[in-house]
N, C-alpha and C positions, 0 to 999 in steps of 0.2 A: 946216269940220271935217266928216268924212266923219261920218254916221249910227251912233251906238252905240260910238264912239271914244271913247278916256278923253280928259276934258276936263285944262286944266294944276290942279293937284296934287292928280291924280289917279293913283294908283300903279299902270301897267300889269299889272304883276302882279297887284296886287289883283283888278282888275278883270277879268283871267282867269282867278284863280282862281273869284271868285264865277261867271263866267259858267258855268265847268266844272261846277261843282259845280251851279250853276241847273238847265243842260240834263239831269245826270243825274239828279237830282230830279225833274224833267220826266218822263222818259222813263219810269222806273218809275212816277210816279203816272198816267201814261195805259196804262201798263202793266196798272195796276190797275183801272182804269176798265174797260178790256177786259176781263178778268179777269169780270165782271158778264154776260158774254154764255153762257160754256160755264156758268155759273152756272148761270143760268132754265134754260139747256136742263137742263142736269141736271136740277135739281129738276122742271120739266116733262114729263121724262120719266120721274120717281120717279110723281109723280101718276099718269099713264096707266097707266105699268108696275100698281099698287100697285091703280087703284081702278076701271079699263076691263079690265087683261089679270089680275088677278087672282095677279099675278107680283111683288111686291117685290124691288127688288133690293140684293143685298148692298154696292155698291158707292157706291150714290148720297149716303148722307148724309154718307159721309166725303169725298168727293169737294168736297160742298157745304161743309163746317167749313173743310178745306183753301183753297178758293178765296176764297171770303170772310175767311177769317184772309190770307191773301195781299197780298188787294186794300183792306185796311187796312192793313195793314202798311208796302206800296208808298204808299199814299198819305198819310202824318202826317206825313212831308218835305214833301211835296208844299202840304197843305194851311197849314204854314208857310210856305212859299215864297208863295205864293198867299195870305196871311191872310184863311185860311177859316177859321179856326179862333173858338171861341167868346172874345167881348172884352167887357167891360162897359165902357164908353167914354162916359159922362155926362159924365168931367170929363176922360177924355183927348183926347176928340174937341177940345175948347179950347185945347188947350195950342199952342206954337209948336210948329216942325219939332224945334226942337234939344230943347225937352223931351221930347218924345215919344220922339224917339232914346237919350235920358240914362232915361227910366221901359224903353224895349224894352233897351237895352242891360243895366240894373242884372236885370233879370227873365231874360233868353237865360243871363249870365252864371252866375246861380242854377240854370237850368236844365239846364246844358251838361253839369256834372259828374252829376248824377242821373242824367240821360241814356247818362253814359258806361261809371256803373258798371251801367246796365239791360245796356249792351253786354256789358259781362263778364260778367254774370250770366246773361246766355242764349246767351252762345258757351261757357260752361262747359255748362250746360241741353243744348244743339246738341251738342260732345263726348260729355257722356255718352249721347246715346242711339245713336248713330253707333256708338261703343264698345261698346255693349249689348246691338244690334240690338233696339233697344227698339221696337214695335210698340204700336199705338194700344189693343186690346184695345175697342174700342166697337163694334165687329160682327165677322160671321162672314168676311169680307174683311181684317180684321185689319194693316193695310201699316204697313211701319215709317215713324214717325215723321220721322226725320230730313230725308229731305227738305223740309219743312212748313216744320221746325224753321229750315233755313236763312231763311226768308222773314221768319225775326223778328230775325235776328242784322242780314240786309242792310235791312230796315226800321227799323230805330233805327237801323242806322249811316248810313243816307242821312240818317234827322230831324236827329244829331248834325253831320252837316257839313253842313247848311241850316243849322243853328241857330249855324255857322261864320261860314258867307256870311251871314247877317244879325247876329250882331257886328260885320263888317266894315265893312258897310253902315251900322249903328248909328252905329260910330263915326268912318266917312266925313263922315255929317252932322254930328254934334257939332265934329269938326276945318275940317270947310268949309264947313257952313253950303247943302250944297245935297247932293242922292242919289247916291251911285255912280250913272256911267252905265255901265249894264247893259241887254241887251236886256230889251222889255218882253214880259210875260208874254202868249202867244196869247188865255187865254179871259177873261181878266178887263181886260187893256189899261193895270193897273197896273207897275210896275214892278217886274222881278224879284227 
């Protein structure tokens, strides 16, 4: 069997849907990760501007909220896909595969819809200021909002379909008793 092939009953689909939705989790949370570079510079160059040239500039710490609010944003999909996320695990770490799948599954499933409605709540949020031309108002720089804004609508919506792809996964194991094969994740070497 070729490498990262769905094994037997295992539902192809499944297994590309989750992959699809893995990789694009992926890709914005190293998105985000980058995101940390034009970061320092900026704020590095706030410093020097601010406390060498005697020049602050109008532009910098919005730039900074901006990219930072971004690169968390991109990355709370990510950081479930990857569980990086904070666990207390005294008594889960014991448990079998299939309870563990049965405690992440009962918990995703709790969580998906919260999730969903954060989604409408900040694509309404994301409309109105788009609609408004609603502007940050927190310096003399002053740039509209909505841009930003998008960053929170496609970062919950990535978390909500990670939080998809591991229902899937959840209940892959419960039904077979072994993980979706899915390719494994680059930095961690666990499974996506």
């Amino acid at each position: 069997m070729a490498p990262n092939s769905p094994k037997s009953g295992s539902d192809p689909a499944m297994v590309s849907l989750v992959r699809w939705i893995e990789a694009a989790t992926r890709f914005f949370g190293l998105l985000g990760a980058w995101l940390c570079g034009p970061l320092i510079l900026t704020m590095v160059w706030e410093v020097f501007s601010r406390y060498v040239l005697s020049t602050p500039t109008i532009w910098a710490y919005e730039i900074g909220y901006m990219l930072m609010g971004a690169g968390l944003m991109f990355g709370i999909g990510y950081a479930a896909q990857t569980r990086s996320h904070v666990r207390v695990d005294f008594l889960y770490g014991a448990l079998s595969e299939r309870k563990k799948a049965l405690i992440d599954l009962i918990g995703l499933l709790l969580l998906l819809p919260m999730v969903l409605w954060l989604v409408s709540g900040l694509w309404h949020y994301l409309g109105t200021a788009y609609a408004s031309g609603e502007r940050s108002g927190e310096s003399f720089w002053n740039p509209v909002v909505w841009p930003f804004r998008v960053t929170f609508v496609l970062g919950f919506v990535l978390f909500a379909m990670q939080i998809i792809a591991e229902i899937v996964k959840a209940g892959h194991v419960l039904l077979h008793g072994e993980p979706l094969p899915v390719a494994s994740d680059t930095h961690t070497g666990r499974p996506a």
